[in-house]
C-alpha positions, 0 to 999 in steps of 0.5 A: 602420692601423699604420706601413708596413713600410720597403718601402712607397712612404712610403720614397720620398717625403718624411715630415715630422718628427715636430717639424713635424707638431706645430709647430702649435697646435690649436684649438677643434673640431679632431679630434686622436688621443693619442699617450700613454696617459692615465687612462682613454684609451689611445694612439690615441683620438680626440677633439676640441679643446674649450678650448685655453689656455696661454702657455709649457705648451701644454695643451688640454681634450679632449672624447672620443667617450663625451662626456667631456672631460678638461683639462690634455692636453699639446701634445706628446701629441697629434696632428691625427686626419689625420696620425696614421698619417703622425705613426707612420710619421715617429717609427718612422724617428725612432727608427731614425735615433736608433738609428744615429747612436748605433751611429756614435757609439759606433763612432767612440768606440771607434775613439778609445780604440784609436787611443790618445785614451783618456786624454783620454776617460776624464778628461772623462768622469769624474764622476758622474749624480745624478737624471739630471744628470751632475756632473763631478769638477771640481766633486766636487773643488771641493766637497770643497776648500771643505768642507776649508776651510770645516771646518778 
């Protein structure tokens, strides 16, 4: 089964979140479904939990139909085999909600810079990503300060 179109009755009925469907921990026995492609499986297969184990990581030991197991599969890339097409159907709506907040967002900050909140906009937003993490150009300025001083 694939995720409903928007006129299915689902739209009117309460979907769990994508987060709430995965709160809990599985445990051994449990039939899961990968959310993930992993070597050798694609997104979708089903399996069964045969070890759970982890503090901080979550990760479980998956035994698959063709009598495989495959260990260090992440809490987050898998999903009770009941609630797969529930899990589908709540991270397409995710997704779409994600998609309009950002289009509001973006809208909201144009509005901004045209109502003349520009300047204050673009000195807060000035630096720089590096691997993902923004670095503002306070702390470039810093830096470059210290060198000088530290040089001579």
């Amino acid at each position: 089964m694939s995720a409903q179109p928007p006129s299915a009755p689902l739209d009117s009925v309460a979907v769990p979140t994508t987060a709430e469907l995965q709160a809990r921990t599985y445990k051994r026995g449990e039939k899961v479904r990968l959310l993930e492609d992993i070597p050798g499986y694609p997104a979708g297969t089903a399996g069964k939990i045969s070890v759970a184990n982890g503090i901080t990581w979550k990760r479980y030991w998956v035994r698959f139909a063709d009598g495989n197991a495959v260990g260090h599969v992440g809490h987050d890339i898998l999903v009770r085999a009941k609630e797969y097409d529930t899990f589908l159907v709540a991270r397409d709506r995710e997704a779409i909600e994600a998609e309009k907040a950002a289009e509001l967002a973006a809208s909201a900050a144009a509005a901004t810079a045209e109502a003349g909140g520009g300047g204050e906009a673009a000195g807060a937003g000035a630096g720089v990503e590096v691997n993902g993490v923004f670095i503002a150009q306070s702390w470039l300025d810093k830096s470059a300060a210290a060198r000088a001083r530290l040089s001579g």
